[in-house]
VEXSETOR-39798 format. One record per residue (C-alpha): x, y, z. Coordinates in steps of 0.1 Angstrom, whole numbers. Layout:
N
+-------+-------+-------+
|     x |     y |     z |
+-------+-------+-------+
|     X |     Y |     Z |
...
+-------+-------+-------+
//
This chain:
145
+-------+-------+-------+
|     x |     y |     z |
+-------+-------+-------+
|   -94 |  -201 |  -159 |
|  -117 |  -180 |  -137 |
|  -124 |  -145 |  -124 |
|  -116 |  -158 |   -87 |
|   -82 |  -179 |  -101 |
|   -72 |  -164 |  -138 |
|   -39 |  -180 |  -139 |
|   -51 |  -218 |  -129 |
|   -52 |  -228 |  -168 |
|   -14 |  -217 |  -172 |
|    12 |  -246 |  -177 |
|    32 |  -253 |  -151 |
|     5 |  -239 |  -126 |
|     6 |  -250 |   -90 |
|   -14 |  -224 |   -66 |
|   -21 |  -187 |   -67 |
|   -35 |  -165 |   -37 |
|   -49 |  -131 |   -44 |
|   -27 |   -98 |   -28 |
|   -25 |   -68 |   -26 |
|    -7 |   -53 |   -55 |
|   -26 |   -82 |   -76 |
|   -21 |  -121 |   -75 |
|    10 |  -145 |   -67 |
|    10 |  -175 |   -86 |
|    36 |  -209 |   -81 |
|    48 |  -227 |  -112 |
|    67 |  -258 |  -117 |
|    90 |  -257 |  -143 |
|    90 |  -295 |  -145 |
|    55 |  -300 |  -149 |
|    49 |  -275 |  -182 |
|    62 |  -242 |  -167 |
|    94 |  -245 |  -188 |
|    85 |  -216 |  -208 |
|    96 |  -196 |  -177 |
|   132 |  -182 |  -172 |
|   144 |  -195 |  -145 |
|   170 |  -219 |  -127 |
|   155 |  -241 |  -104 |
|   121 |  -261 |  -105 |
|    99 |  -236 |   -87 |
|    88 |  -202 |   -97 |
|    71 |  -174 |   -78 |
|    54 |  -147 |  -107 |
|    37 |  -121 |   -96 |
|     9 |  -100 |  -115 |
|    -7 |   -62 |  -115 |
|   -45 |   -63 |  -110 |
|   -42 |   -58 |  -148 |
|   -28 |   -95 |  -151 |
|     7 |   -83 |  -165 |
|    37 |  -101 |  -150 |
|    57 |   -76 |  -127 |
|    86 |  -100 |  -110 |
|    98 |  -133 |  -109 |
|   117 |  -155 |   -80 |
|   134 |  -187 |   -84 |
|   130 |  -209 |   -50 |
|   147 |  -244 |   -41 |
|   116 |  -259 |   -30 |
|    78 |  -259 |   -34 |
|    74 |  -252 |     4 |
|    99 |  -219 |     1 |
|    76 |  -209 |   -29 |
|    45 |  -210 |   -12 |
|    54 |  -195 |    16 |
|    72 |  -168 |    -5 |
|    37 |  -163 |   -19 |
|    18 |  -162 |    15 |
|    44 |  -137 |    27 |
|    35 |  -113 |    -4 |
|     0 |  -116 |    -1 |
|     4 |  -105 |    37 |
|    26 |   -75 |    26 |
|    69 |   -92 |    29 |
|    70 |   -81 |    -7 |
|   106 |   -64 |   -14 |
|   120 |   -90 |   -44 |
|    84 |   -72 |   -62 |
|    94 |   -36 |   -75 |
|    65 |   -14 |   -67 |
|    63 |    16 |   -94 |
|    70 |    48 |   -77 |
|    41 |    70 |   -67 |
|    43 |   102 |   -84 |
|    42 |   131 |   -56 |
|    10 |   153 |   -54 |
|    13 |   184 |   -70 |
|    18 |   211 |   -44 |
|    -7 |   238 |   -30 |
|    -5 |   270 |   -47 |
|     3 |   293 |   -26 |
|    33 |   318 |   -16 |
|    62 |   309 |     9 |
|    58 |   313 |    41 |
|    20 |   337 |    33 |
|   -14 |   322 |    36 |
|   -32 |   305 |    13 |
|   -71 |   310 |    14 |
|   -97 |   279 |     1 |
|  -135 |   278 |     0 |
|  -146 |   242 |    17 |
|  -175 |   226 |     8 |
|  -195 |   239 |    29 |
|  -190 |   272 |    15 |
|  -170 |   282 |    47 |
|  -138 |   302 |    34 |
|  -102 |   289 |    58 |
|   -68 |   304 |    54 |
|   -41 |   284 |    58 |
|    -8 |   292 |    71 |
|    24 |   281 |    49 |
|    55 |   270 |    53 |
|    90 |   280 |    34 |
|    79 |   251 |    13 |
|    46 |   268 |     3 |
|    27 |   237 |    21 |
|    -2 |   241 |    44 |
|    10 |   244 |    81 |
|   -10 |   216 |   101 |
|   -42 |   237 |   122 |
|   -46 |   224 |   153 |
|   -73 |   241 |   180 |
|   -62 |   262 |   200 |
|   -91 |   275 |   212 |
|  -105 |   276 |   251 |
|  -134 |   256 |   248 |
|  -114 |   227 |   232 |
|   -87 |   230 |   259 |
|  -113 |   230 |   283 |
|  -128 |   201 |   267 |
|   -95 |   180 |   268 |
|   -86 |   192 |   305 |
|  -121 |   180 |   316 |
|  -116 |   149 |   299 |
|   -79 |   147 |   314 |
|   -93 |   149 |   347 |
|  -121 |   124 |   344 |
|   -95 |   102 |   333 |
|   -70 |   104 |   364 |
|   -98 |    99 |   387 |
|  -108 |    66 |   369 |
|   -73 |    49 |   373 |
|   -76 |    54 |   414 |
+-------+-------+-------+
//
C-alpha cells in the first residue's frame, strides 16, 4: 500500500488509476478477490477520495475491465452513482424587486431580480463598451480581406 496506489496491497488486486471522483481499481476474483460479490472473474470497484467503495461492475474480461477503468478515469462514468449536489441556497431578495450587495471593494451594486427572486445577468450596456466592441468589430472585418 501507498499514498500514490492505496489499494495495491488488496487481494485479488490487478491495477488501479487515480480519477476524478477518487480511484478505479481491477480485481480478479480468481486470484484472492473472492471476497467480492460478483459473477464473473473481473471486478471494476470504484472509491471516494475518502477510500470508501461507491460501485461495483462485473466485466467478461480483463481487457473490458481496464478499459472500463480508463474510460472512468477520463470522465464515461454512468454505472458510478454520483451523490446529488445539493442546490445553493437562493439570494435573498424579493420577486421581481432589486436586491442591493456591498462587493468587496466596498462599491455597493443592485441587482435586478427575476419572478424567481434570482439575480438577472448584468451585461454593459453602456456607450463606451459598445464603442469598444464596434471598434473591435471593425478591426476584425478588415483583417479577413
Amino acid at each position: 500500500m501507498s499514498t500514490r496506489k492505496p489499494f495495491n496491497g488488496d487481494a485479488g488486486y490487478l491495477c488501479s488509476l487515480r480519477a476524478p471522483f477518487g480511484h478505479v481499481v481491477v480485481y480478479d476474483r480468481a486470484r484472492g478477490g473472492d471476497w467480492i460479490d460478483g459473477d464473473t472473474r473481473w471486478v471494476v470497484a470504484a472509491y471516494d477520495h475518502d477510500k470508501r467503495n461507491i460501485a461495483l461492475l462485473d466485466c467478461e474480461t480483463q481487457r473490458i475491465a481496464r478499459q472500463t477503468m480508463k474510460d472512468a478515469r477520463n470522465g464515461h462514468h454512468d454505472w458510478i452513482e454520483q451523490p446529488a449536489e445539493e442546490p445553493a441556497p437562493p439570494p435573498a431578495g424579493e420577486p421581481n424587486g432589486t436586491m442591493v450587495i456591498t462587493i468587496a471593494t466596498g462599491e455597493t451594486v443592485t441587482l435586478q431580480l427575476d419572478d424567481k427572486g434570482q439575480p438577472l445577468p448584468r451585461l454593459p450596456h453602456n456607450e463606451s463598451y459598445m464603442r469598444g466592441w464596434n471598434q473591435g468589430l471593425d478591426r476584425r472585418r478588415r483583417s479577413r480581406k
